[in-house]
N, C-alpha and C positions, 0 to 999 in steps of 0.2 A: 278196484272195486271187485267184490269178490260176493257169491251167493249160492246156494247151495235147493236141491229139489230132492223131494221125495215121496214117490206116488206108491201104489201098489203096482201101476202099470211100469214103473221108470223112474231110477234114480241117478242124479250128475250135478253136475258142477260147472260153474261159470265163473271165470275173473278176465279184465280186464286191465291194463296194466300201461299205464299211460303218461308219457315224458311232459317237461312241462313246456317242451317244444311243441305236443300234439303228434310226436308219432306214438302209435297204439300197437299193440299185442292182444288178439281177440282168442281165448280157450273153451272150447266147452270141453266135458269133461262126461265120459258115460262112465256107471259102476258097474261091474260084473259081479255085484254081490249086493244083498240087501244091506241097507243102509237108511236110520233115523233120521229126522229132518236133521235135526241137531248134530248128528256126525257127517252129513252134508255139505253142511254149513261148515266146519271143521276142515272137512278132507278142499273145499274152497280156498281157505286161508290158508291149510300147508302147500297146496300148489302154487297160489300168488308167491309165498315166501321162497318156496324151492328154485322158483323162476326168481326173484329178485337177489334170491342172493350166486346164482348161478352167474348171473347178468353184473354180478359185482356191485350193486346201486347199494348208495351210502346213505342216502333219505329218502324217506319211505313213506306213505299217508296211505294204509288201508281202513277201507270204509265197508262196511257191512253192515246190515237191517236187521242180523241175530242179536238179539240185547242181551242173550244168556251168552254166546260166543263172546259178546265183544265186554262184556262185565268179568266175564272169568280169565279171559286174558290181562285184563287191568288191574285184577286182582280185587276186584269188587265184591265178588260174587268166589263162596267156594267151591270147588267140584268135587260132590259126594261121591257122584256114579263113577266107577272103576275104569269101565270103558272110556270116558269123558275125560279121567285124568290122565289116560295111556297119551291123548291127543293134547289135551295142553301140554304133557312133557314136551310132546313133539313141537308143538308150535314155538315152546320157549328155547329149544333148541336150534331151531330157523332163524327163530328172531333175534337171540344172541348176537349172530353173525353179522348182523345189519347196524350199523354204530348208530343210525338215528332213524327211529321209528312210531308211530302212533297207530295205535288200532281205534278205529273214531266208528260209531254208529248214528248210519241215519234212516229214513224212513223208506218203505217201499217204493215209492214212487220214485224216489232218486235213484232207485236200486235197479231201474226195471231193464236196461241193457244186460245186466250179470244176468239177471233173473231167466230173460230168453235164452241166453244162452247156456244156461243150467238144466234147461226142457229142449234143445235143440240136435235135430236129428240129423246124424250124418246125411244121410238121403233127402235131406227134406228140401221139397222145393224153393225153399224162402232162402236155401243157404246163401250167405254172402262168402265168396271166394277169397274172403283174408284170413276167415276162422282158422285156427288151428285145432284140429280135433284130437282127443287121446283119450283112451282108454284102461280104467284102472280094475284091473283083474282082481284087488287084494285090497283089503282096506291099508291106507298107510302105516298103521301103530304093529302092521305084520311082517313089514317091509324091512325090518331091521333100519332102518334108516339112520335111526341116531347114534349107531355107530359109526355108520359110512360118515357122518358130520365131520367126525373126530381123525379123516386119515384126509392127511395131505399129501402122501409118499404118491409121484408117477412119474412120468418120463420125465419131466421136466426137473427135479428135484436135484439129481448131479448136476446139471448146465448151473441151477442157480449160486447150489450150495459153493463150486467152485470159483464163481463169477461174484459172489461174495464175499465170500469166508476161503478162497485158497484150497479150499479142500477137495483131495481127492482120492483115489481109491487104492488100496495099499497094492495090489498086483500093478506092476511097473508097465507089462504093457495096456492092459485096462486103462489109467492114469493116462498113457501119451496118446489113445484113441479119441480118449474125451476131453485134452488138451487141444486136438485137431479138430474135432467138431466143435468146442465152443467157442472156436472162431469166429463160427456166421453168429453167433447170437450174444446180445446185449441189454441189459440190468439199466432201465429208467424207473425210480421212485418205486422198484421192489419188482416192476413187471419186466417179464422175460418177453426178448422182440428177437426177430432172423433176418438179420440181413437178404438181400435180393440183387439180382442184377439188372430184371424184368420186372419187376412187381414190384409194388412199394412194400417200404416197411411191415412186416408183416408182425402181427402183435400174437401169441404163443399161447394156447389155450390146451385144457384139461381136458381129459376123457370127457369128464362131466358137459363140462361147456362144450366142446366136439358137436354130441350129440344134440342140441338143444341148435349149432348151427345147421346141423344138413338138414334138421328137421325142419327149421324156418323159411331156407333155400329150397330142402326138393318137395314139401307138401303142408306149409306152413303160410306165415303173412306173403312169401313171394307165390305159393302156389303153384310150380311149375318142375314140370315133370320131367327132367331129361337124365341121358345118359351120365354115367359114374365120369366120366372123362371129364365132359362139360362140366355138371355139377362141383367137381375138386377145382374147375379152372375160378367158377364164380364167385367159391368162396375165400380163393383166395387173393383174386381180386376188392374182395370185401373189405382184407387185409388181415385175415385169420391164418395163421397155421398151428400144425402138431402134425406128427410123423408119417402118419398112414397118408392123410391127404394128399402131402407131398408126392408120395410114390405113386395115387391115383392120377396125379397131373399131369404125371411125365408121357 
């Protein structure tokens, strides 16, 4: 569920993002910059999508109370304004990624958890301790973002490419370094995991993703503020790894 605010005094953003188990992701979202209801509304549904496709989710039901957001992504509705269209590229970009998706619109009143949390103030006394809060300095369609969509190259890339395809890197000793490292790590249904002695299974994440867990871990749904030691031990108890964490642990 996703909704968007915009006052003279305060503009942001709210989505909610919700398993059909009932565990919840709660965001609100301040703008460091003016912003129309309508690009509001917008800069909403690129955060849902950037978190969902972050999170790797394969079906998807966002709902929003914008009938111009949610007719123009359906292709209902054309979008004249320039500015407007910068952000459906964007949207169609996100959504892309998501093999099954619906953008569905309903009324305010169903709407009104996003809605709070689109006017919700770090400080504010009603805060509920699961929020996650962020702050966007820039409108999205300046962010370059839709390039960043299109790169998959990081550290993970030689583990898989060789753990697939045999492939590896023409210098002989390069080649027998990354022979020895893709020992600990193994290829289930396309995903890269690392073996452990201590820890279970640990499942192999992106810069991208990285950052979306320490966020959740040290001031996110878990809320809790500790040391870089602790925090690298929790989340990889969680059962995440990628490289930096690792050496945090140690």
């Amino acid at each position: 569920m996703v909704d968007g605010s915009s006052t003279s005094e305060r503009s942001g953003a709210g989505l909610i993002l919700r398993s059909p188990e009932g565990f919840k992701i709660e965001t609100s979202i301040s703008f460091g910059f003016p912003a129309t209801n309508n690009q509001a509304e917008y800069e909403a549904l690129i955060t849902g999508l950037k978190l969902s496709r972050t999170l790797k989710i394969e079906d998807l039901k966002i709902y929003s109370d914008s009938q111009i957001v949610v007719k123009r992504t359906n292709g209902e509705y054309i979008t004249k304004d320039p500015t407007l269209a910068k952000y459906q590229a964007l949207v169609q970009s996100y959504s892309a990624s998501i093999p099954s998706h619906q953008v569905l619109q309903i009324c305010r009143e169903e709407n009104e958890e996003a809605d709070i949390l689109s006017k919700l103030v770090r400080n504010s006394s009603d805060l509920d301790c699961s929020v996650y809060f962020e702050e966007l300095h820039k409108p999205s369609i300046e962010s370059g973002e839709i390039l960043e969509i299109e790169s998959s190259q990081n550290w993970m890339t030689p583990l898989i490419n060789y753990l697939d395809k045999g492939e590896l890197p023409e210098d002989k000793g390069k080649a027998q370094r990354l022979k020895a490292k893709t020992a600990k790590f193994f290829l289930q249904e396309g995903i890269l995991y690392r073996r452990t002695f201590l820890s279970p299974i640990l499942k192999c994440v992106s810069p991208e993703e990285a950052k979306y867990c320490l966020a959740e871990v040290h001031e996110g749904i878990c809320r809790d503020h500790i040391s870089a030691k602790d925090l690298a031990h929790k989340i990889i108890r969680q059962g995440y790894y990628w490289p930096t964490i690792h050496q945090d642990a140690i």
